[in-house]
C-alpha positions in Angstrom: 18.9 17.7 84.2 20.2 21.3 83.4 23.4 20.2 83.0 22.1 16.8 80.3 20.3 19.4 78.1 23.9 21.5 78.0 26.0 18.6 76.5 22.5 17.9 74.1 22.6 21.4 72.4 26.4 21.0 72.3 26.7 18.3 70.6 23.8 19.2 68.3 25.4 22.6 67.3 28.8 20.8 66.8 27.1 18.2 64.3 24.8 21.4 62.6 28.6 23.0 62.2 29.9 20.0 60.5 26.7 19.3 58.2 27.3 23.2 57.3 31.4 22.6 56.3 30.6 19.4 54.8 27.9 21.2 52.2 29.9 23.8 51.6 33.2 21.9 50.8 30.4 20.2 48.1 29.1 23.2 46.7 31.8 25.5 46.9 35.4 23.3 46.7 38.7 24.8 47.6 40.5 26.6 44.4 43.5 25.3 43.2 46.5 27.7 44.0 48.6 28.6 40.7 51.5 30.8 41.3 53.0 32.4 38.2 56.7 33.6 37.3 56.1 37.0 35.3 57.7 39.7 33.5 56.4 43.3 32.4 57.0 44.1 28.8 59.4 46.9 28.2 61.4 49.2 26.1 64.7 48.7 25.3 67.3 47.8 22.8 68.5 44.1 21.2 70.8 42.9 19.0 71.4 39.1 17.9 75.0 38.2 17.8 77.4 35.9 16.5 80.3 35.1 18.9 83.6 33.7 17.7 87.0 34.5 20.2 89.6 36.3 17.9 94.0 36.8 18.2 94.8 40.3 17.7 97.6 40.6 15.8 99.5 43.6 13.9 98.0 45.4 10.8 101.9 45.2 9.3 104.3 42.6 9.9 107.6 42.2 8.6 110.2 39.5 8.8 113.4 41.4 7.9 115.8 38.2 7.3 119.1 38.1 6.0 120.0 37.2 2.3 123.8 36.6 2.9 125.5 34.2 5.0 128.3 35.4 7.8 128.6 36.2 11.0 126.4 39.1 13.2 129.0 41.6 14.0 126.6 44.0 15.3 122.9 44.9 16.3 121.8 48.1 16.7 118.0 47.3 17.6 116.4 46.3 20.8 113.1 45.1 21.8 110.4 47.3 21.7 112.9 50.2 19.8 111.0 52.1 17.1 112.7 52.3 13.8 112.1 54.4 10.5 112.4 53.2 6.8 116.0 52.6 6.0 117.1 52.5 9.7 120.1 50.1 10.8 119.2 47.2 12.3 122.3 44.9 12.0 125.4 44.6 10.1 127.1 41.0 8.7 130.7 40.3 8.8 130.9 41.8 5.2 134.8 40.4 4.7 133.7 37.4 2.3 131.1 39.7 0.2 134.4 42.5 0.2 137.0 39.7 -1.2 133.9 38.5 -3.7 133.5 42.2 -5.0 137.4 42.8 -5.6 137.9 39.4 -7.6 134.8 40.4 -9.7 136.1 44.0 -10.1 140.1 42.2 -10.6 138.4 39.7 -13.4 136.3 43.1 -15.2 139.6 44.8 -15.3 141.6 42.3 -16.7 139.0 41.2 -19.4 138.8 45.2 -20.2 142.6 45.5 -20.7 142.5 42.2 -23.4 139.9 44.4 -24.8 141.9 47.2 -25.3 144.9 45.2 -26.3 142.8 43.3 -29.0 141.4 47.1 -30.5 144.8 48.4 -30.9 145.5 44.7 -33.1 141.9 45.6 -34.8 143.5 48.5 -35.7 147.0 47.0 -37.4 145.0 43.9 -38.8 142.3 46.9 -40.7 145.5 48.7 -41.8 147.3 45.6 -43.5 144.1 44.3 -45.0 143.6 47.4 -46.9 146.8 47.7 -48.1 146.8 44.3 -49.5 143.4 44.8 -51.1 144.9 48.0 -52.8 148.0 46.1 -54.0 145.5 43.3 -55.5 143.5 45.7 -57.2 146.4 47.1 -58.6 147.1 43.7 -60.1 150.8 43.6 -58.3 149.5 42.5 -54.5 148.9 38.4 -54.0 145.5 37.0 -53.4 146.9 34.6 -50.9 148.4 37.3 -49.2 145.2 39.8 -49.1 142.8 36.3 -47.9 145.3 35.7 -44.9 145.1 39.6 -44.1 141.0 38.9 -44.8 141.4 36.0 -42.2 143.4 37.8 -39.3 141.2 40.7 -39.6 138.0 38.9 -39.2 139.4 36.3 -36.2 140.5 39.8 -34.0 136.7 41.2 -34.5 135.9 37.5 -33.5 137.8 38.0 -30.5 136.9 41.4 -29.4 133.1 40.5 -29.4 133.8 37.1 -27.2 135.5 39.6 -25.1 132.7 41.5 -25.0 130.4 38.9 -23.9 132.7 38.3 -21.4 132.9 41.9 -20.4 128.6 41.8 -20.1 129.2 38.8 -17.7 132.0 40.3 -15.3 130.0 43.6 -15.3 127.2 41.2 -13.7 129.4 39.5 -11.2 130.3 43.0 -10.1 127.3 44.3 -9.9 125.8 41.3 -7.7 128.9 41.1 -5.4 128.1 44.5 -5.1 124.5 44.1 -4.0 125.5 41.3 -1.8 128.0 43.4 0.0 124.9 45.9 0.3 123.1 42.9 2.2 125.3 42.8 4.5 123.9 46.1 6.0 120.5 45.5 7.5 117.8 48.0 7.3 114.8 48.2 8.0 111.9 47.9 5.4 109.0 49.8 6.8 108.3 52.2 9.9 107.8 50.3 13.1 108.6 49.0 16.0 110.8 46.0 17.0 108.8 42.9 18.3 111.1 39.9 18.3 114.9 39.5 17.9 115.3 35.8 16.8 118.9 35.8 16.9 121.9 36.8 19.0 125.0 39.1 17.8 127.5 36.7 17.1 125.1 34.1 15.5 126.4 32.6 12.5 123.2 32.9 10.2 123.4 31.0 6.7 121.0 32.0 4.0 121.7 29.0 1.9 119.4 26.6 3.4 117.0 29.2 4.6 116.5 32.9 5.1 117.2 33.6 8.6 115.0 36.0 10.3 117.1 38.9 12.2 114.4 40.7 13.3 110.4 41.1 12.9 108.8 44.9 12.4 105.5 45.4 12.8 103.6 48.6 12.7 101.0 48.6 16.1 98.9 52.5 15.4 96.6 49.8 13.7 95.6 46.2 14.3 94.1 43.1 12.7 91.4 40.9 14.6 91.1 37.3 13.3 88.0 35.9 14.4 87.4 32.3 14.3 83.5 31.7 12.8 82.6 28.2 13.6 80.8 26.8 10.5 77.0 26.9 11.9 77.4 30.4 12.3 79.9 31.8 8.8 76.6 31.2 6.4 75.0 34.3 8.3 77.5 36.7 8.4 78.9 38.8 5.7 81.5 40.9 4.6 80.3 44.9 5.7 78.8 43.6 9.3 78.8 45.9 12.6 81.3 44.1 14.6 82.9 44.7 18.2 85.0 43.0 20.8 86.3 42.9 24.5 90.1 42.1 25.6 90.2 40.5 28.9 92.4 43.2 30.5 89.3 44.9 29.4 86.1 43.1 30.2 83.8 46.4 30.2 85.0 48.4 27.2 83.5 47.9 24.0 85.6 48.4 21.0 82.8 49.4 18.4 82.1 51.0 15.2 83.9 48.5 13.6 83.0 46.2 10.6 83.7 43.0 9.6 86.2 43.6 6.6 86.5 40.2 4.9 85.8 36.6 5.7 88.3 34.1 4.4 87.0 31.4 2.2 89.1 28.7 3.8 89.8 27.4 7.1 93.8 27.3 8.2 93.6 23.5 8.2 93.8 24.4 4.0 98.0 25.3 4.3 98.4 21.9 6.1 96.5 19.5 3.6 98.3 18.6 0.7 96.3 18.5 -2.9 95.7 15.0 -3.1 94.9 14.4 0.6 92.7 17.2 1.5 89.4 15.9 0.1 89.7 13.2 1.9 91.0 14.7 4.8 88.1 17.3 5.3 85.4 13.9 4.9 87.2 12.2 8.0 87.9 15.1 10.1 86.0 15.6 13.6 87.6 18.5 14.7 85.1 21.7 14.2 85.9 24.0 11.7 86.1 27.4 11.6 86.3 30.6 9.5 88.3 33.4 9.8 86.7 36.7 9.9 89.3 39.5 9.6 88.5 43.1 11.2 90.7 46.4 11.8 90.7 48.6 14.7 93.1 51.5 15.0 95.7 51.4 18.3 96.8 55.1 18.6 97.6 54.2 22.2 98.7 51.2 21.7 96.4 49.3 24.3 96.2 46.1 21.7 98.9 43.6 21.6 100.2 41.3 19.3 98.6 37.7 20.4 96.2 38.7 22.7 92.2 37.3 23.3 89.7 39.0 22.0 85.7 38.2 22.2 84.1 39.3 19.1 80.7 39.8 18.7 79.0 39.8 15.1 75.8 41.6 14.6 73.5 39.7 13.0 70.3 42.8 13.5 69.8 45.1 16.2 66.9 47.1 17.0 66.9 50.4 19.6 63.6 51.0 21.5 61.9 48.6 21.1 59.1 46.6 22.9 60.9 43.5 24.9 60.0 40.7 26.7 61.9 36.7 27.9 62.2 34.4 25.1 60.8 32.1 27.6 57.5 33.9 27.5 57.0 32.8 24.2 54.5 29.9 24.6 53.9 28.8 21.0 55.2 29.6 17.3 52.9 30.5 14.8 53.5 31.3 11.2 54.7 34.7 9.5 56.7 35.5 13.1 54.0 34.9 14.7 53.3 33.4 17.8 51.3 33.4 21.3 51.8 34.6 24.7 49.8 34.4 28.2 49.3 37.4 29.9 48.4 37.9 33.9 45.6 41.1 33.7 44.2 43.1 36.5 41.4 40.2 37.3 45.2 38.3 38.0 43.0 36.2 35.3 45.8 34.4 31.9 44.7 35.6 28.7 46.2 34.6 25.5 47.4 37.0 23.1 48.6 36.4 19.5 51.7 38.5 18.8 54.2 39.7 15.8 57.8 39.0 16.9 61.3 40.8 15.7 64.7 40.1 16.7 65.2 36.7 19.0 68.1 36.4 20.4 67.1 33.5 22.9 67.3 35.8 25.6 64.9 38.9 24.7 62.1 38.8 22.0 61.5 42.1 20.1 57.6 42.1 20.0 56.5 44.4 16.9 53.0 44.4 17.6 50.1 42.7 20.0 51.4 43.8 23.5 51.6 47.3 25.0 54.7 48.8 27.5 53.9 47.5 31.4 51.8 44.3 29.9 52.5 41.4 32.5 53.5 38.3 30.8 53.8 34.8 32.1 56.7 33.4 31.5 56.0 29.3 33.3 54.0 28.1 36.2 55.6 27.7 39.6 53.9 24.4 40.6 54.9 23.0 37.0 51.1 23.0 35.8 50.9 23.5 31.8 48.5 26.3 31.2 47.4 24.7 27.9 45.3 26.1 25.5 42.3 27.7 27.6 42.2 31.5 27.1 41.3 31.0 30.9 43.1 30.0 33.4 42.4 29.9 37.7 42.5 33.2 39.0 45.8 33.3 41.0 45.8 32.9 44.9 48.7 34.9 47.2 
């Protein structure tokens, strides 16, 4: 009997226990769990950028070609040798140019003695004309006689003065086989230092068809950065902008303090598009089109090279210390920069909060006003739940 009335109050506390769960899952249900991914606002700097990859090339660059045809008797440059201002760099087989400058000099000479010849005739023609004229005056001298003395005077002035011309015209001829006989010396045109050696000594080079290149000079204490600006991003940049760039030797050092020195107002594809073509060209093009921006950026040590990669950065705005927080916190846009975030407070309750944004530069968000340094803000919802418009969300479980 004992042991009948044990099993009865079991099994009557066991059902009083589930009554007691049963009205308290009804009154009280279980809270949903909402697990948030947060960020604290802080201090820092941000800058929105425009990022376009860039071929460094030199400042200077000279193609010191050859404006006489002949052979390369000699170089006197090597790679990477620096040069001043009038230096030697090679020397043509000057033998042609020497055999052009004595025939000029041989036809000057000879044109100068007929010259000479034809003054001391001036002089005898003068002499008999006068007499004549006296004699006629006189009235004992014959007209006939003083009009043929009138005749040969005049033809030997006639002659001297086309020998004259011709003088002018050898004088040239001597003067340019001159120059060209000059040409056959190479020098250089500017300070610098040798980059590229096109040709080989020995080379027959012939300026005729086109002006051979014998060496290129460029001067490397200062370089050029072209920057290729796609055309979504050239309409907000502008000649003056804070500009810097990376190399890849180089990944961590920022060259900065630069500026963005001009911005050409045609793509390349302009030298390769003929005038009648290029309109129609540019309308069926796919290819993207970029921009070059053109920067400077001295090279005391000569780090830069000609051709290298650089990654240029454009700066857009920056601000320094400044409040920050994700881009991705930002739940909604408003109007005026404004917009609204969620933020987790000390109740771990979500509030929302109108703010004045800054700079966005889909990273950070400058936040110029509505939020205070060590503010947690929600950034999205772990579970994937929206948190919607309610200025109150579930309190968070962990």
């Amino acid at each position: 009997m004992l042991k009948f009335l044990k099993i009865k109050y079991l099994v009557i506390a066991v059902i009083i226990l589930v009554v007691l769960y049963v009205v308290k899952s009804i009154i009280s249900p279980t809270e949903t769990k909402f697990n948030y991914i947060t960020a604290p606002v802080t201090k820092g700097n941000i800058e929105k950028t425009v990022l376009a990859d860039g071929t460094i090339s030199a400042f200077k660059q000279v193609s010191v070609g050859a404006q006489v045809s002949g052979q390369i008797k000699k170089l006197y440059v090597e790679l990477g040798d620096e040069v001043k201002q009038g230096d030697m760099i090679a020397e043509i087989d000057d033998l042609k140019q020497n055999n052009d400058l004595k025939q000029s000099e041989a036809s000057l000479n000879s044109l100068e003695a007929q010259r000479t010849s034809k003054k001391a005739k001036l002089v005898n023609y003068q002499l008999t004309y006068e007499r004549q004229l006296k004699l006629v005056n006189k009235g004992v001298g014959i007209q006939s006689d003083l009009d043929s003395a009138k005749a040969e005077l005049d033809a030997i002035k006639a002659d001297i003065a086309a020998l004259d011309a011709d003088i002018v015209k050898a004088q040239v001829a001597v003067d340019t086989a001159k120059v060209n006989l000059g040409y056959t010396k190479i020098r250089s045109p500017i300070d610098g230092i040798i980059v590229a050696i096109p040709v080989d000594e020995g080379q027959t080079v012939n300026s005729v068809q086109s002006a051979p290149t014998i060496v290129k000079v460029a001067q490397l204490d200062k370089m050029t950065i072209q920057a290729q600006i796609s055309e979504a991003d050239v309409i907000n940049v502008k000649k003056g902008m804070p500009v810097y760039f990376t190399i890849l030797g180089q990944p961590n050092k920022r060259f900065d303090g630069l500026t963005l020195r001009a911005i050409e107002p045609a793509p390349d594809s302009i030298n390769t598009e003929s005038s009648t073509n290029a309109s129609a060209s540019s309308s069926t093009t796919k290819s993207a089109i970029y921009y070059n921006g053109l920067l400077d950026v001295d090279n005391p040590n000569h780090i830069l090279r000609i051709s290298m990669t650089a990654q240029v950065y454009i700066v857009l705005a920056e601000e320094k210390d400044v409040l920050l927080i994700p881009s991705q916190a930002i739940q909604k846009n408003l109007a005026n920069n404004k917009a609204i975030v969620y933020l987790l407070n000390q109740q771990k309750d979500i509030e929302e909060r109108e703010v004045v944004l800054g700079i966005n530069n889909n990273v950070n968000v400058e936040i110029k006003s509505g939020l205070k340094e060590g503010e947690i803000v929600v950034i999205s919802n772990t579970n994937g739940a929206l948190l919607g418009n309610n200025a109150r969300a579930p309190r968070v479980r962990f």
